[in-house]
MARNUPA-173910 format. One record per residue (C-alpha): residue number from 1; residue in three letters; x, y, z. Coordinates in steps of 0.02 Angstrom, whole numbers. Layout:
- num,residu,x,y,z
- NUM,ALA,X,Y,Z
...
end
This chain:
- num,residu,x,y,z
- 1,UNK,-2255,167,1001
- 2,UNK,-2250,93,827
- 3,UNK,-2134,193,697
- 4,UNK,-2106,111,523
- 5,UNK,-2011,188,433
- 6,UNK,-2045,235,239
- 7,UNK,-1959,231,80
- 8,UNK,-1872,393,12
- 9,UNK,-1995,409,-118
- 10,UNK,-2102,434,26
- 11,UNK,-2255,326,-54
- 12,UNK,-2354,474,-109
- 13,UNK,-2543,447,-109
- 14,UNK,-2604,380,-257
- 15,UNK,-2717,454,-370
- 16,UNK,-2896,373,-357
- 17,UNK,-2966,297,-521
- 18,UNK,-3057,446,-591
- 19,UNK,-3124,497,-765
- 20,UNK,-2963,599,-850
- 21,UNK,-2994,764,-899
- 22,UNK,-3075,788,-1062
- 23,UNK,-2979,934,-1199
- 24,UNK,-3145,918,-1296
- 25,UNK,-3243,990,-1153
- 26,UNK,-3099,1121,-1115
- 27,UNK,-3106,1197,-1296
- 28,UNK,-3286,1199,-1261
- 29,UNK,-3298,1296,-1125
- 30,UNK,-3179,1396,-1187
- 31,UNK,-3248,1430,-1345
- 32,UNK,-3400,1472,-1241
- 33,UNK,-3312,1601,-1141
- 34,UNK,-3232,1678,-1304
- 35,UNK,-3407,1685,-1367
- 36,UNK,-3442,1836,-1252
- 37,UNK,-3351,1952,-1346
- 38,UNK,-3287,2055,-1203
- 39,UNK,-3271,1999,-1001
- 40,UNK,-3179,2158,-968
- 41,UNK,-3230,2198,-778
- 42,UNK,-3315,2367,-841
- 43,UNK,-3403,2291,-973
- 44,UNK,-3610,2262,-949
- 45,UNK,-3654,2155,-814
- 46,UNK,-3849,2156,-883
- 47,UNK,-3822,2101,-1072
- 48,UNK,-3872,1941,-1107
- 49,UNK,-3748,1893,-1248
- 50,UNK,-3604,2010,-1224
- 51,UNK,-3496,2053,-1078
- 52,UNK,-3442,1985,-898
- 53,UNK,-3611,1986,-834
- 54,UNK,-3662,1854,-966
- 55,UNK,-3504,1774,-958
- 56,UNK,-3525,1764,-758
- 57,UNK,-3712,1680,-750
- 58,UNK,-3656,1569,-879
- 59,UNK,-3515,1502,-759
- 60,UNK,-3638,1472,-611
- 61,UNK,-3755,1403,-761
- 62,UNK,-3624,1278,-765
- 63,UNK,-3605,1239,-571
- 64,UNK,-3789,1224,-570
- 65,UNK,-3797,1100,-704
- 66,UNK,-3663,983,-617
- 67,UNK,-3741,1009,-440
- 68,UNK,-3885,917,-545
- 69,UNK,-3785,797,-599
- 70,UNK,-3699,741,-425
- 71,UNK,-3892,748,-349
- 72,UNK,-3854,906,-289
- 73,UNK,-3668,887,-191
- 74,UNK,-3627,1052,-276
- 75,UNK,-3712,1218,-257
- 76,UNK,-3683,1394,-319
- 77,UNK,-3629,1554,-224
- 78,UNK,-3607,1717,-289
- 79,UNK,-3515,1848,-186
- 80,UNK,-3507,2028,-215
- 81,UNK,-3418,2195,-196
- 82,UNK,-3405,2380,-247
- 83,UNK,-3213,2402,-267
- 84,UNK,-3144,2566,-324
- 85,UNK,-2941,2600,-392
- 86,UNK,-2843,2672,-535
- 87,UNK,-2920,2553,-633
- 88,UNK,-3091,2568,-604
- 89,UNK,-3088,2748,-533
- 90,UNK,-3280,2779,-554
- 91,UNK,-3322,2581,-426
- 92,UNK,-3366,2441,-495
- 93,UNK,-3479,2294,-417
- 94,UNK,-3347,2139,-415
- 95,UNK,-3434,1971,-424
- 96,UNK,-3351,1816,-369
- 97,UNK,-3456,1652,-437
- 98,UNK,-3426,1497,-331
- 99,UNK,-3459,1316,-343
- 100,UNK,-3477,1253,-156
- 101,UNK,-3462,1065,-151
- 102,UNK,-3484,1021,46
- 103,UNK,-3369,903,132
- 104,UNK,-3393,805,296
- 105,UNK,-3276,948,399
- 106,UNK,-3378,1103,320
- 107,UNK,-3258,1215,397
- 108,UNK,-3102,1178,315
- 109,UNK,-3073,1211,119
- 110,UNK,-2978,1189,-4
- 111,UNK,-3017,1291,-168
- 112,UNK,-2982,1302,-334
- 113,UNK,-2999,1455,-439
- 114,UNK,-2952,1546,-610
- 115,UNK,-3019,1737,-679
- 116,UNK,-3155,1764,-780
- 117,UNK,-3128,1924,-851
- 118,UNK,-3030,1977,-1007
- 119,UNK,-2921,2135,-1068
- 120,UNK,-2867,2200,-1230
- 121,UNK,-2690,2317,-1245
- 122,UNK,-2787,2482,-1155
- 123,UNK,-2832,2404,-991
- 124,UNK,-2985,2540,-973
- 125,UNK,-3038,2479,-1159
- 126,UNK,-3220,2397,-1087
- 127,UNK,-3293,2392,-1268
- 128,UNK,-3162,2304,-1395
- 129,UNK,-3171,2115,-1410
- 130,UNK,-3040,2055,-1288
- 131,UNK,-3077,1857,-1310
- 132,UNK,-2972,1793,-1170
- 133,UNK,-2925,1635,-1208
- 134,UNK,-2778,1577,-1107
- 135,UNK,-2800,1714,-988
- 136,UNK,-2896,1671,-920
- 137,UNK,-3036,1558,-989
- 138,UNK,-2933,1412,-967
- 139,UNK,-2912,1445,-799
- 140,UNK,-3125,1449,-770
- 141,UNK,-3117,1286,-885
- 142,UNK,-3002,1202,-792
- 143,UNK,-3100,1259,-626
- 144,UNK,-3267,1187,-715
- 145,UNK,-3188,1026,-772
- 146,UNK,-3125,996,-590
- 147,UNK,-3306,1027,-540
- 148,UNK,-3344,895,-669
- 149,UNK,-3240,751,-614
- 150,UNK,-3247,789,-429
- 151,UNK,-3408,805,-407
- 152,UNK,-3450,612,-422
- 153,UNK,-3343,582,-235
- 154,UNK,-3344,643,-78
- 155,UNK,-3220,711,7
- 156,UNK,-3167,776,205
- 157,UNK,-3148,964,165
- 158,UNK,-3267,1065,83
- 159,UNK,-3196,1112,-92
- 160,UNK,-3235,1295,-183
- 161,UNK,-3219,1317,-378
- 162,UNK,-3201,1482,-397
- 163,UNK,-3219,1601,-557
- 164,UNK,-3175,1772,-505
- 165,UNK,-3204,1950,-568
- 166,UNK,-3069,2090,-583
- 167,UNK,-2927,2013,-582
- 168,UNK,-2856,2117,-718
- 169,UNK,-2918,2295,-645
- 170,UNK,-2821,2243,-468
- 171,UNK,-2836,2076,-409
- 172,UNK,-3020,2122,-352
- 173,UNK,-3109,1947,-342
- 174,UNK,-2959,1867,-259
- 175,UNK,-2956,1995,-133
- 176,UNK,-3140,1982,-119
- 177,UNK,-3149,1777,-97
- 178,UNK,-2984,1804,34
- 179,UNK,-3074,1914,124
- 180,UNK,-3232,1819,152
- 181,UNK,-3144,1667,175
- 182,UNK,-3061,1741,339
- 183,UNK,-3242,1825,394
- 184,UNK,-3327,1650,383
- 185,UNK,-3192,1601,485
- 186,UNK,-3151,1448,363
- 187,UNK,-2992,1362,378
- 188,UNK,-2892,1359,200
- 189,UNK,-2802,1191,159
- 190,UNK,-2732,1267,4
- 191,UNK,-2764,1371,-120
- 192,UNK,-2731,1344,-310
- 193,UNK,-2750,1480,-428
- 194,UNK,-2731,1451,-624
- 195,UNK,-2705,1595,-734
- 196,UNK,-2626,1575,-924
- 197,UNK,-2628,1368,-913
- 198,UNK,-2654,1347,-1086
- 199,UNK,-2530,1376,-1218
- 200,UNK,-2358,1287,-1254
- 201,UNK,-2285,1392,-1402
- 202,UNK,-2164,1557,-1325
- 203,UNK,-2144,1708,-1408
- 204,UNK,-1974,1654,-1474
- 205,UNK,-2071,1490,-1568
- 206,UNK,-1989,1366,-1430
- 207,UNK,-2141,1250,-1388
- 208,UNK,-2123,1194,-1196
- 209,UNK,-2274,1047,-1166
- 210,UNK,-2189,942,-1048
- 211,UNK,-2199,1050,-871
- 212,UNK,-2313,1191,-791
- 213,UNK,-2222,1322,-683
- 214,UNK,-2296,1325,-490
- 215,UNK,-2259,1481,-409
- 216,UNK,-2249,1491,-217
- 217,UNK,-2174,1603,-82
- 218,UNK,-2051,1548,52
- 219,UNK,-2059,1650,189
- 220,UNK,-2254,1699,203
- 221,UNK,-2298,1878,177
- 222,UNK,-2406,1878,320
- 223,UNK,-2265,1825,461
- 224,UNK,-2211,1994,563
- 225,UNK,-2034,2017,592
- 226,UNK,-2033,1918,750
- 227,UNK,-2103,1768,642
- 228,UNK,-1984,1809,501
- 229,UNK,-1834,1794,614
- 230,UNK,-1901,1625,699
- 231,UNK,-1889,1571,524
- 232,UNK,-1748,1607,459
- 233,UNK,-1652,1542,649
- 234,UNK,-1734,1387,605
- 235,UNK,-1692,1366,422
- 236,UNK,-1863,1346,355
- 237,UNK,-1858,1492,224
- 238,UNK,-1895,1363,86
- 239,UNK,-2031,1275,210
- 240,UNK,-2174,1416,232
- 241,UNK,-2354,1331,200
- 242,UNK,-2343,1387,21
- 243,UNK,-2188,1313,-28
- 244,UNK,-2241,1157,61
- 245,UNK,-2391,1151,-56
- 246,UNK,-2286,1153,-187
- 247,UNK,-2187,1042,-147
- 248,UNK,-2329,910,-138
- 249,UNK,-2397,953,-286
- 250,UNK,-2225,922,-354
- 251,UNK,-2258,759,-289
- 252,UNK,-2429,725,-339
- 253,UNK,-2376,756,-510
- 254,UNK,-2247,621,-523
- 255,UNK,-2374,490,-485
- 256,UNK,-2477,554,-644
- 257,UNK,-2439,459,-794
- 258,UNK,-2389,545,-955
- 259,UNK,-2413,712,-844
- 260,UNK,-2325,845,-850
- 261,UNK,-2168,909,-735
- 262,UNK,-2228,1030,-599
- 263,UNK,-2093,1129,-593
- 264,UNK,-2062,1250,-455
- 265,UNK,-2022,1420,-468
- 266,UNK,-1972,1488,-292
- 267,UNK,-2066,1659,-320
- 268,UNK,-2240,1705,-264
- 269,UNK,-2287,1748,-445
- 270,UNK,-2170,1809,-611
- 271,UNK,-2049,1903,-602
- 272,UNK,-2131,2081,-541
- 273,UNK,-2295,2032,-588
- 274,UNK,-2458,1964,-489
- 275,UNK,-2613,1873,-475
- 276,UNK,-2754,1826,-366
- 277,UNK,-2667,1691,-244
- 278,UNK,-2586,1839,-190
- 279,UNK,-2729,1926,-88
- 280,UNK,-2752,1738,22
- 281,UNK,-2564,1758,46
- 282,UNK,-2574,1913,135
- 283,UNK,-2700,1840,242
- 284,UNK,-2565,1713,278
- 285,UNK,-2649,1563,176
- 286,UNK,-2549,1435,104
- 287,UNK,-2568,1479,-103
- 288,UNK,-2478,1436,-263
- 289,UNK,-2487,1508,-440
- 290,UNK,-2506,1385,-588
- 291,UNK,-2457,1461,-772
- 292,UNK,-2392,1391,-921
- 293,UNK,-2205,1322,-957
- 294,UNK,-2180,1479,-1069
- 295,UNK,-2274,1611,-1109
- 296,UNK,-2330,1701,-1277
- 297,UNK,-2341,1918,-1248
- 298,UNK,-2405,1958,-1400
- 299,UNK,-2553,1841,-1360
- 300,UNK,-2571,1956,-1191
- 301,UNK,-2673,2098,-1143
- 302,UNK,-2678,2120,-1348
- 303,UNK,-2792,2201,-1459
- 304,UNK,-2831,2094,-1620
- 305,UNK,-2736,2151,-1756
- 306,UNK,-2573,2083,-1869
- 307,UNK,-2416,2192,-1894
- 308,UNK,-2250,2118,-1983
- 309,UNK,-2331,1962,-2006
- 310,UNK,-2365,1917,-1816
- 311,UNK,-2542,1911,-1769
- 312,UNK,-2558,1973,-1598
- 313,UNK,-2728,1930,-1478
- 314,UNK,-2770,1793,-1372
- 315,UNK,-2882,1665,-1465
- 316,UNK,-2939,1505,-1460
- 317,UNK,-2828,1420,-1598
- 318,UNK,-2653,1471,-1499
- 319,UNK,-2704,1369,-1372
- 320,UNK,-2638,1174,-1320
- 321,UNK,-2784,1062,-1250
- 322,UNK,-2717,908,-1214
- 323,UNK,-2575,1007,-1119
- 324,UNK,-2706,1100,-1040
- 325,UNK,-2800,947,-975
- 326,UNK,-2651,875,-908
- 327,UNK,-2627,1038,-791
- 328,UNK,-2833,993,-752
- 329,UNK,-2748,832,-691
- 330,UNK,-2632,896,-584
- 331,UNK,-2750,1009,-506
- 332,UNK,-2882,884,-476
- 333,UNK,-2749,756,-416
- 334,UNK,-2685,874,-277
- 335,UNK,-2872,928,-224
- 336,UNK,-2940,765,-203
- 337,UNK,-2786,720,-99
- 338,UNK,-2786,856,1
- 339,UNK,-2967,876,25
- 340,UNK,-2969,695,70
- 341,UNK,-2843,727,215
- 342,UNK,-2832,781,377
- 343,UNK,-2774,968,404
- 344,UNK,-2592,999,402
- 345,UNK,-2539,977,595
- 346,UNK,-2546,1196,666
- 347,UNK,-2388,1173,747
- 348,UNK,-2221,1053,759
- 349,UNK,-2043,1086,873
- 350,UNK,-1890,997,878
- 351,UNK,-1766,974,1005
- 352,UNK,-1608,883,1039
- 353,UNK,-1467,1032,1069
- 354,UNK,-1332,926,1139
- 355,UNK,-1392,769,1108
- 356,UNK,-1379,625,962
- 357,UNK,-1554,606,965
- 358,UNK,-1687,744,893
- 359,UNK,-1859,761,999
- 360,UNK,-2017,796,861
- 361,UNK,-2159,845,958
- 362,UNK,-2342,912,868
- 363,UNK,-2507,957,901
- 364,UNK,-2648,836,873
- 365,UNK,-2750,836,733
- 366,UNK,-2946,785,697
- 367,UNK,-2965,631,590
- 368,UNK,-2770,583,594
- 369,UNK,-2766,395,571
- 370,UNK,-2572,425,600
- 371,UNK,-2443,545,571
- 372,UNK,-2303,559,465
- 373,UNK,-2123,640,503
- 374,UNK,-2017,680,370
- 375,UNK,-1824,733,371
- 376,UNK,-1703,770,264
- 377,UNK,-1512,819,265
- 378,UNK,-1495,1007,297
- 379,UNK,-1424,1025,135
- 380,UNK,-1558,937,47
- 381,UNK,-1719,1040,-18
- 382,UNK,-1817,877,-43
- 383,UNK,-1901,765,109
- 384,UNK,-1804,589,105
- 385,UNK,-1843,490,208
- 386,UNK,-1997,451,352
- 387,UNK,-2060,364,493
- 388,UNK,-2247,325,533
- 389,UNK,-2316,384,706
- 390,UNK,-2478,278,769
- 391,UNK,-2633,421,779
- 392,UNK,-2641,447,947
- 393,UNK,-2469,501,991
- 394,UNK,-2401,691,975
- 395,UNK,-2228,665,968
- 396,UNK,-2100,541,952
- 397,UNK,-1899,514,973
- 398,UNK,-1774,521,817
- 399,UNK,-1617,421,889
- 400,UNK,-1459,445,820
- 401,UNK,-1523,576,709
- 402,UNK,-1428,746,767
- 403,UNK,-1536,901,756
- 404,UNK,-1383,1013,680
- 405,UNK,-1401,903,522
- 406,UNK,-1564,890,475
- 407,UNK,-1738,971,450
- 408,UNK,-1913,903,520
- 409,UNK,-2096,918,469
- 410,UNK,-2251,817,498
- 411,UNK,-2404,783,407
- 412,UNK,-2568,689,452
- 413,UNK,-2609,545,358
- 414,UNK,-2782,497,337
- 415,UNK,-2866,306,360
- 416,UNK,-2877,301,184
- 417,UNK,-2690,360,136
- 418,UNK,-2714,556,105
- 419,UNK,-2607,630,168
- 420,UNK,-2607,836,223
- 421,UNK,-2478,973,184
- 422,UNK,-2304,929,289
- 423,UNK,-2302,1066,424
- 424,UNK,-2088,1111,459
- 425,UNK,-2026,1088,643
- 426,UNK,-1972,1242,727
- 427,UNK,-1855,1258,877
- 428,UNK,-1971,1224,1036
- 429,UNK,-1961,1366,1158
- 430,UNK,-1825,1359,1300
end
């Protein structure tokens, strides 16, 4: 069995040499998006100018013209559902417009999403122009510049851009991509959802341009009490899929240079507030929110206007490009590494009670050219250290590492370097 063992910076996998994202074509799209006057969710789906319906074929406009560009690597989905709720009491159709780009394992994805739709102060107001800028057109244009650069490689998993609907009457088109993600039986990588990734100024003037918040549960909504209890006997409340995504996206962006700090909230969203990863994470998929450093409210959920000298509304020139492109970069960093990887192994135990040395053992996993197991002090919330496991094996021995004092997980590390999520080692049963 050959085990080398890895630095504490843990070598993560290198970005590939890839066009950087463009703020000129950001503003664009955003501009475009603005140009609709209205994407409220109950605004006209059939006018051609004004309204989420021509906001909406304008997006898959867009996914059409890059599947034309790539020689036809991407192609576009829509999805659709009647939803009804205190916010759209009368039903309204929900439309979900994806950007498919098919990977080798057609199964597995790993997607990539933002809203499309807009509000002004009255969240029933359908008819006032509610322009939407940072929340959430740069969201879609981040989405559609990912499409951009990623298009031109291929990649294991099957990656979905995703502009949803409804967001802002109830979460609709994240609950409506969740739940056809789990009735196509696909098997979610990750899931990163970008809503208000565009501004740097607060609403106390303090400008904050050099991190993006990533928000990401611990324990997973979707573990039963049985589950939750495993957990929390085996110390992995900071370790649930989502918080491991985080983590490597933590990662991935400290091999970007001139990024940006991911820095991690340990939430699933703001404080007592939502968005659409949430839906996937009661479905028990591994999701994480992406939103600015600091936020602006009066450039919320605002209708147009200026009182005592503050203009309130969210438009196009309160808005950062070059910070937003460098969130683009993050994003496409950590899909192209973990669409380029095998899956994140389904399950990894530890033993070693009375004993100096700790047993890891996993499952196998499709396309592992090797697998990596990570530890770190117990008191530690970062991986430090790691040894390399030759592809074929399922487990291997820690000696003179003592169970008690440290934490275990194990990812699966591609031919080519990528490596997947690192799944945490739970107690294996007596």
């Amino acid at each position: 069995m050959r085990i080398v063992l890895i630095a504490a910076a843990l070598l993560p996998f290198p970005a590939a040499a890839r066009e950087a994202p463009s703020p000129e074509r950001l503003k664009a799209s955003v501009e475009k998006l603005v140009s609709f006057g209205t994407r409220h969710t109950l605004s006209s789906s059939t006018d051609p100018r004004r309204g989420i319906g021509a906001a909406r074929r304008w997006a898959a406009g867009e996914f059409e013209r890059i599947g034309k560009g790539c020689g036809g690597c991407l192609h576009v989905e829509t999805i659709e559902k009647v939803f009804t709720g205190p916010r759209a009491p009368d039903g309204v159709n929900i439309v979900d417009v994806l950007g498919v780009q098919q990977g080798s394992e057609p199964g597995r994805v790993v997607i990539v999403q933002g809203h499309i739709d807009s509000r002004v102060s009255d969240v029933m107001d359908a008819t006032s122009d509610a322009p939407g800028a940072n929340d959430d057109a740069s969201g879609v244009a981040l989405v559609l510049e990912a499409a951009r650069i990623l298009s031109k490689e291929k990649f294991r998993a099957t990656i979905i851009y995703a502009a949803l609907s409804g967001e802002e009457q109830g979460l609709f088109g994240g609950q409506l991509l969740a739940e056809t993600t789990k009735a196509r039986g696909w098997k979610v990588d990750a899931v990163l959802n970008n809503d208000i990734v565009g501004n740097t100024i607060g609403q106390n003037g303090q400008r904050v341009a050099d991190r993006v918040r990533v928000f990401s549960e611990g324990i997973r909504t979707a573990e039963d009490l049985p589950a939750q209890r495993a957990r929390r006997g085996n110390g992995g409340e900071d370790d649930g899929p989502s918080r491991a995504l985080a983590k490597a996206i933590d990662g991935v962006a400290a091999t970007l240079p001139g990024g940006l700090d991911a820095f991690l909230v340990r939430r699933p969203d703001r404080f007592g507030r939502g968005g659409d990863h949430e839906p996937f994470l009661k479905l028990g998929y591994p999701a994480v929110r992406f939103s600015v450093g600091i936020e602006n409210y009066t450039q919320q959920h605002q209708n147009l206007r200026t009182e005592n000298g503050i203009a309130y509304g969210d438009t196009v020139d309160k808005m950062d490009f070059p910070y937003l492109a460098k969130v683009t970069a993050i994003n496409v960093a950590t899909i192209a590494r973990l669409a380029g990887a095998p899956s994140a192994p389904e399950e990894v135990v530890i033993g070693g009670a009375l004993s100096s040395d700790t047993d890891v053992r996993w499952k196998p996993v499709a396309g592992a050219a090797r697998y990596r197991v990570h530890v770190r002090r117990n008191d530690a919330q970062d991986w430090q250290r790691a040894v390399d496991v030759a592809g074929g094996e399922t487990g291997t021995k820690l000696k003179d590492v003592i169970v008690d004092d440290v934490f275990v997980g194990v990812s699966a590390v591609a031919e080519g370097g990528a490596e997947s999520l690192v799944t945490f080692a739970g107690r294996a049963a007596p």
